[in-house]
Steps between C-alpha positions, in 0.01 A plus 500: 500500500357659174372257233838436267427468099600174391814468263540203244848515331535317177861396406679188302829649346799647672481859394139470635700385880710799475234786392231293794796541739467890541101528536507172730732725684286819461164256581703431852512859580138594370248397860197529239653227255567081520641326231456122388759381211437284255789326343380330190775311434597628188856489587570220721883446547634609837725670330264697290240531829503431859891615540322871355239481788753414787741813331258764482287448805214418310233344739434097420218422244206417660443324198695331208334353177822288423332553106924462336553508133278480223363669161384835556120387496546158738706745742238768496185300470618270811590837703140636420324193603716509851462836544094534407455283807774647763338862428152369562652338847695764615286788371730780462451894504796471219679339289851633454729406185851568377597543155445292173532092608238234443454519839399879474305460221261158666496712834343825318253241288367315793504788762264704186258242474470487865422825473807571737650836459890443354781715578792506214885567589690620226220612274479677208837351368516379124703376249267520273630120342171323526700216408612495834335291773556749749352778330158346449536418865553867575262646310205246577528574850546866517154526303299320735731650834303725750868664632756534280839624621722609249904522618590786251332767257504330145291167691233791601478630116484184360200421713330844401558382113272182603262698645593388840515745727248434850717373760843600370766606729857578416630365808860458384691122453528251785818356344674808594369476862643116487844617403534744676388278811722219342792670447650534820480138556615424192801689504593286821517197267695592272801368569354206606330441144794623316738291658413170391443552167866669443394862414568841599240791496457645170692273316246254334125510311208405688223291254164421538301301219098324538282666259301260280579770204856361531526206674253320249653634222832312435652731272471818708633263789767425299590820378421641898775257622733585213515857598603424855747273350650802328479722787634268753885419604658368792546811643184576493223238477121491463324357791199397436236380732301215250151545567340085433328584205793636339720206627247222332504728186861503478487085537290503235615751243819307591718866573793496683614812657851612446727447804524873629092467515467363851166304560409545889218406664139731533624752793285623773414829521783670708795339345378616109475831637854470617620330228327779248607792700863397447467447128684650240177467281179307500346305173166391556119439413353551799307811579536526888942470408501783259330769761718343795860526290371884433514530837795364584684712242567169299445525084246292344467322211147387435457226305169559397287659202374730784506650853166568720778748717542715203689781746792287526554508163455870454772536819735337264526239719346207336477407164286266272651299317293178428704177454716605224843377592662795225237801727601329874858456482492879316303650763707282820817700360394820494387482844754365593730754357316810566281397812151647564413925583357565831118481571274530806265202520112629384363204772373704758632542844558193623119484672309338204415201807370759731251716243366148348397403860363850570310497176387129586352646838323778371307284218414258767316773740315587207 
């Protein structure tokens, strides 16, 4: 059997599970390829981790950091000191990351002063809010990345305006491989996740709220709560999945929800796809939600200064509103009045999994 070029996957956050899911599946297929994952631990409720793994066939990390919550720096600077000496042990050809966590940002550090060649998923996206955590992250490890696969066009150009533009592939998104792998088995769930929380399809709001931006801010908590308030009724409620850093800042900022905004518990992966497939609309912070309701045909309402997926919002099928609660409940009507035009996703063809292993390969043999 040929020599096989040695994999190690960095992930700690549950978008970083679901996007890992479809090259760990690609990785299985690819003889020339074996992967190692590294969970750092950046996430660390079951409900937030291993159910994600067990749902999307991801393959068991060989190793997990158990690092949890911190600041920013005490998160990172424990992940770098872990992952500095697992790199030098296991001695990998690559070191694969996803996105814009901690956990991609301490992986790209340590694998670069290593002198470990670092591939980037989802580069090239911005915000271009340096205030953000995540967009430091982002661009800090795209500039010292050897491979750098971009899911659609504008990630590519924004790369070229930083100069960056050895080792950059337009591959196409792996989210849209994941839901369109998902969705199938997602769709055979949905009566069982509808059921027991008393709704029918299309006839509530689907919420999703973590970013420091707004969950450390009380007033734009306030104001984000308030507008689901206004939005909400009986009929048809806002379920919202409470991510624990926005339950511990809604202790503290002492807000109560209204009592048509229904708290549940963080979802795994295949039930918020079927619960956000049979939305009416979807109000949310998270960049992985806004791209998947776009998908799904489901309205967004970002709430948000700014989107990294700026085609959704030039589909007409997401809009940025911040966390004004006058701007959300404004833009949650007219969507829900007028709905959202047709579009065909720009995320590739479903194979983003397959060219990222192929171009893994080929760099390898080199």
């Amino acid at each position: 059997m040929a020599q096989q070029s040695h994999i190690l996957t960095v992930v700690g956050a549950r978008p970083q599970f679901i996007k890992a899911a479809v090259i760990s599946r690609a990785v299985a297929q690819t003889p020339a390829l074996r992967e190692t994952i590294i969970h750092t631990g950046q996430h660390y409720d079951d409900n937030m981790s291993r159910v994600f793994f067990d749902e999307l066939e991801i393959p068991a990390p060989g190793f997990n950091l158990g690092v949890g919550s911190g600041s920013h720096g005490a998160q990172t600077g424990e992940m770098l000191a872990q992952l500095d000496a697992l790199y030098q042990e296991q001695k990998p050809d690559f070191v694969l990351l996803y996105g814009d966590t901690n956990s991609t940002l301490a992986g790209a550090l340590a694998a670069a002063k290593l002198h470990i060649p670092v591939a980037h998923v989802e580069a090239g996206l911005r915000s271009f809010n340096r205030r953000m955590p995540e967009e430091v992250n982002r661009v800090l490890t795209d500039h010292v990345s050897d491979l750098l696969f971009c899911p659609t066009q504008p990630a590519v150009d924004n790369l070229l305006a930083e100069g960056i533009t050895n080792g950059v592939s337009l591959v196409g998104d792996v989210m849209y491989d994941s839901t369109l792998f998902s969705q199938q088995k997602a769709t055979e769930r949905i009566e069982r996740v509808l059921g027991p929380l008393g709704v029918q399809p299309k006839s509530y709001q689907i919420a999703t709220v973590h970013r420091a931006e707004n969950v450390a801010d009380s007033a734009k908590l306030a104001a984000i709560f308030a507008a689901m308030d206004e939005i909400s009724t009986p009929e048809a409620p806002t379920l919202l999945p409470l991510h624990p850093g926005c339950r511990r800042a809604l202790e503290t900022h002492g807000i109560v929800p209204g009592q048509n905004v229904r708290l549940l518990d963080p979802q795994s992966y295949l039930d918020m796809v079927a619960l956000l497939s049979q939305a009416r609309l979807a109000l949310t912070d998270s960049g992985g939600l806004q791209k998947e309701a776009a998908i799904f045909d489901v309205p967004c309402v970002t709430l948000r200064d700014e989107t990294e997926w700026v085609e959704t919002v030039e589909a007409g099928r997401n809009c940025v509103v911040g966390a004004a609660t006058v701007r959300i409940v404004e833009a949650a009507q007219a969507y829900l009045r007028a709905g959202i035009p047709p579009w065909t996703p720009p995320y590739g063809s479903g194979n983003a999994g397959t060219l990222i292993c192929e171009q893994l390969v080929a760099t390898c043999a080199r």
